[in-house]
N, CA, C and O atoms as a printed pandas DataFrame, in Angstrom:
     atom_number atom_name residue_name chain_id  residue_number  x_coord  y_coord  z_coord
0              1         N          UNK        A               1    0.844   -1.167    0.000
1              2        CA          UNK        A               1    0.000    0.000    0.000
2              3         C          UNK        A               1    0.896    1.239    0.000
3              4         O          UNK        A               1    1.886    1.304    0.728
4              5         N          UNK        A               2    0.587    2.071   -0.703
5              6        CA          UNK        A               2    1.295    3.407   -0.513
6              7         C          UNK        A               2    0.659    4.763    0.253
7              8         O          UNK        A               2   -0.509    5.121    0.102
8              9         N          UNK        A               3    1.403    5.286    0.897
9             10        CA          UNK        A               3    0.600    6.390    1.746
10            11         C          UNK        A               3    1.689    7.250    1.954
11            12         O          UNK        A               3    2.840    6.863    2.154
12            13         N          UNK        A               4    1.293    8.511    1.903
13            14        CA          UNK        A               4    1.819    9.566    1.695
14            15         C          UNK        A               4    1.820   10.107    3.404
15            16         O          UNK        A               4    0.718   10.118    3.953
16            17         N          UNK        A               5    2.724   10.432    4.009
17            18        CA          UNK        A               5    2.685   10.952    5.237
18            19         C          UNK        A               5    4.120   11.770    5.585
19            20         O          UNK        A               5    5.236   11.647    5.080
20            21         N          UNK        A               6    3.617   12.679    6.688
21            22        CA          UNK        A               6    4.578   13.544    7.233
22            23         C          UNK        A               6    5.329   12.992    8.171
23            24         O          UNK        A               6    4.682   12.287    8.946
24            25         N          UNK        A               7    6.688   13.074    8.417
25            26        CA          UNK        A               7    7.592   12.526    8.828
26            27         C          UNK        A               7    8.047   13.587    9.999
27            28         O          UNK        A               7    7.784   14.726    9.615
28            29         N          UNK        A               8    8.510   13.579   11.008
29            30        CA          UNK        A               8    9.532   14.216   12.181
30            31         C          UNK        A               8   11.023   14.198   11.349
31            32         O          UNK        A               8   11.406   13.041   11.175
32            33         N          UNK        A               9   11.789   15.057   10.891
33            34        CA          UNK        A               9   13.119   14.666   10.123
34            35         C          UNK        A               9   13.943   14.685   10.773
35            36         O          UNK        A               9   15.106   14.511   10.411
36            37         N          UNK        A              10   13.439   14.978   12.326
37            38        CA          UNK        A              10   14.490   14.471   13.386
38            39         C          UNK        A              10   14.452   13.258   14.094
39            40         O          UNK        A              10   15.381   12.586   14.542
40            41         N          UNK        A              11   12.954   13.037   14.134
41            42        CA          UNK        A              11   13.017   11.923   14.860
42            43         C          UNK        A              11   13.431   10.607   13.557
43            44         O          UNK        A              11   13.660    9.485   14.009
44            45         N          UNK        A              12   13.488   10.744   12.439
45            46        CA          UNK        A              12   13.827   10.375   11.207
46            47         C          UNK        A              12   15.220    9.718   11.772
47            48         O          UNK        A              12   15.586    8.576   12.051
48            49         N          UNK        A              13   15.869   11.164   11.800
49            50        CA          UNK        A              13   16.887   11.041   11.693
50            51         C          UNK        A              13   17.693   10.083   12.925
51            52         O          UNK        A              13   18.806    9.573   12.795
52            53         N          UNK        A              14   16.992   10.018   13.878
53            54        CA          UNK        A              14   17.597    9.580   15.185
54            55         C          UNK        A              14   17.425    7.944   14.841
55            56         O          UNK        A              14   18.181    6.974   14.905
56            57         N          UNK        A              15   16.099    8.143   14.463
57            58        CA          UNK        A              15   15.456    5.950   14.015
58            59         C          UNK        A              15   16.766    5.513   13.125
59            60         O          UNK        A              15   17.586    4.686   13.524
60            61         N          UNK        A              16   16.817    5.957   12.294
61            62        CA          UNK        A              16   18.462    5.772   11.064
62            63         C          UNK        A              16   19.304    5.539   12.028
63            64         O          UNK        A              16   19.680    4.368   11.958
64            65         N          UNK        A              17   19.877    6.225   13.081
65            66        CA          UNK        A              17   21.033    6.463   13.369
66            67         C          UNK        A              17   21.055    5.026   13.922
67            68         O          UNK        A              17   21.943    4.223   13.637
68            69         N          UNK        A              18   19.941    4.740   14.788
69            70        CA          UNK        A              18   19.859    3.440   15.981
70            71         C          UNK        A              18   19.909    2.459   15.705
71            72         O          UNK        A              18   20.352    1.499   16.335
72            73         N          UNK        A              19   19.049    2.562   13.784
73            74        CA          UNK        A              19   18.593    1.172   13.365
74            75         C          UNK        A              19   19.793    0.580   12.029
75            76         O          UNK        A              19   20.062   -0.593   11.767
76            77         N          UNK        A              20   20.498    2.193   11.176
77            78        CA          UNK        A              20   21.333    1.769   10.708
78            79         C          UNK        A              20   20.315    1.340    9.100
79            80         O          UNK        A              20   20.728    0.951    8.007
80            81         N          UNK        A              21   19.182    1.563    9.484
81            82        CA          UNK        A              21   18.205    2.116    8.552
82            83         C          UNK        A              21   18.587    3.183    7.813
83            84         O          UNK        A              21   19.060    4.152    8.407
84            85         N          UNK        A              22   18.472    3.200    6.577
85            86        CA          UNK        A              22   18.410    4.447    5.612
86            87         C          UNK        A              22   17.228    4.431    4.590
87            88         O          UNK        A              22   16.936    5.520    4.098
88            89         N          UNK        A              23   16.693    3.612    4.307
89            90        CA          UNK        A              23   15.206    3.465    3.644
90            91         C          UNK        A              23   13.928    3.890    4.520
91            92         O          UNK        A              23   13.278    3.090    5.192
92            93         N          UNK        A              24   13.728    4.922    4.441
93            94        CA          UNK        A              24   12.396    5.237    5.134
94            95         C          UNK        A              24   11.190    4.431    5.263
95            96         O          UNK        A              24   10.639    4.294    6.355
96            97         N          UNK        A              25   10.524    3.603    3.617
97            98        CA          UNK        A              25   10.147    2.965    3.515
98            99         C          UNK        A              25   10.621    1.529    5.136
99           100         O          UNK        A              25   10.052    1.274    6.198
100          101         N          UNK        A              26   11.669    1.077    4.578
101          102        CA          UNK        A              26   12.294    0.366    5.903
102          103         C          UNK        A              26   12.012    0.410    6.998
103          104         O          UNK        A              26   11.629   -0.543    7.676
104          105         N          UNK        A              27   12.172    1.642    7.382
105          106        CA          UNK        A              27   12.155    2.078    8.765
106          107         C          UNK        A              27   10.618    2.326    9.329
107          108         O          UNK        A              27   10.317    2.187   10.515
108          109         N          UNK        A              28    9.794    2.674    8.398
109          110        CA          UNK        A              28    8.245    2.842    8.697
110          111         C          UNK        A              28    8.263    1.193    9.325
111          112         O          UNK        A              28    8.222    0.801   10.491
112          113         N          UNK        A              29    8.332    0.531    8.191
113          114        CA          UNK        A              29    7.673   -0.728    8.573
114          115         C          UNK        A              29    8.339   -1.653    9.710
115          116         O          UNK        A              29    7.798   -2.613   10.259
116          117         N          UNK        A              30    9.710   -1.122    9.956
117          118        CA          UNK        A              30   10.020   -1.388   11.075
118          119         C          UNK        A              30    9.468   -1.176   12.526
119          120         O          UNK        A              30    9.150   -1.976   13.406
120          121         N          UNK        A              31    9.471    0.406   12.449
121          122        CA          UNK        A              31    8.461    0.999   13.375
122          123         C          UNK        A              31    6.979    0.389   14.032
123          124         O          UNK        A              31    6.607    0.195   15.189
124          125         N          UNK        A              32    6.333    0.191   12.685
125          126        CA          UNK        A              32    5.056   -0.188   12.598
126          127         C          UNK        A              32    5.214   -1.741   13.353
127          128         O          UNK        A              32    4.472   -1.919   14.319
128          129         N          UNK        A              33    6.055   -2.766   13.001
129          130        CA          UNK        A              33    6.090   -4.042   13.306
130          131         C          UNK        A              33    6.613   -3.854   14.849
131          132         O          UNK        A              33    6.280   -4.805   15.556
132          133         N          UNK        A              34    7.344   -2.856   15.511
133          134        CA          UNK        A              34    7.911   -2.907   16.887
134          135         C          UNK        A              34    6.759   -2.470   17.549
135          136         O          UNK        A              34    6.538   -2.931   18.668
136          137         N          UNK        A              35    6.032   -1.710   17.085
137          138        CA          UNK        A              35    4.499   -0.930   17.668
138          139         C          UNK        A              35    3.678   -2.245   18.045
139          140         O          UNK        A              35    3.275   -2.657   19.133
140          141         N          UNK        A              36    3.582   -2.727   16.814
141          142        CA          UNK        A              36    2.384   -4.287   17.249
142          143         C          UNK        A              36    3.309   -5.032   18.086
143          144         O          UNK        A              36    2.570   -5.237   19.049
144          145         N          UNK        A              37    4.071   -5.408   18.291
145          146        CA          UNK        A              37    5.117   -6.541   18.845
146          147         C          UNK        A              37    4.495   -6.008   20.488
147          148         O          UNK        A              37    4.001   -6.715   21.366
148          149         N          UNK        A              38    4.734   -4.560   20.485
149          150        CA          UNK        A              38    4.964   -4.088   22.264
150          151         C          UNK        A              38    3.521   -3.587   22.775
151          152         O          UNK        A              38    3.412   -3.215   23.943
152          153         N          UNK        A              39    2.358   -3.573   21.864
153          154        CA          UNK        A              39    1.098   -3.119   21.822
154          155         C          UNK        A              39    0.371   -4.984   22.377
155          156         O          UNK        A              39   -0.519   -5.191   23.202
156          157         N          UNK        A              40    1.078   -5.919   21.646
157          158        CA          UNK        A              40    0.512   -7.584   21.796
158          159         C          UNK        A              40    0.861   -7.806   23.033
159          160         O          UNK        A              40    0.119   -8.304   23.880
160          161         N          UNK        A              41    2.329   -7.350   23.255
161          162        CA          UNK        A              41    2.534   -7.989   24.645
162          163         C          UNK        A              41    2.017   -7.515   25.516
163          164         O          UNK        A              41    1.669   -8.332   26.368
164          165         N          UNK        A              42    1.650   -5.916   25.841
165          166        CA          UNK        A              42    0.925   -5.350   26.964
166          167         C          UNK        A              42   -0.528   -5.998   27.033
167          168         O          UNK        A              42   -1.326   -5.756   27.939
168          169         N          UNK        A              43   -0.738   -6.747   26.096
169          170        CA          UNK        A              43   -2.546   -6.681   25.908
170          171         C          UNK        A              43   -2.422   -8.165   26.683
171          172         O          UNK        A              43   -3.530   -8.537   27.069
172          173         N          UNK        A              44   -1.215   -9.211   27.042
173          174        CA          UNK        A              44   -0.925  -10.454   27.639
174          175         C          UNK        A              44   -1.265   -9.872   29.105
175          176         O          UNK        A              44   -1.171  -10.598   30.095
C-alpha cells in the first residue's frame, strides 16, 4: 500500500542512526512491526 505521510526529520533522523536504517520505507515498517510486537505484549 502506498501512503503519503509527514515525517519528524528528526526523529527520522535519530530511528536511522539506531537502526542503521536508511530506507524510510524500511524504517516505517520497522516501526510499525515494533508498535504491534509491544502493543501484543501489553494486551498479555
Amino acid at each position: 500500500m502506498r501512503t503519503k505521510i509527514a515525517l519528524d526529520d528528526e526523529l527520522v533522523a535519530k530511528a536511522q542512526d539506531f537502526t542503521g536504517l536508511t530506507d524510510k520505507s524500511a524504517l516505517v515498517r520497522e516501526a510499525l512491526k515494533a508498535l504491534l510486537e509491544r502493543e501484543s505484549a501489553r494486551r498479555l
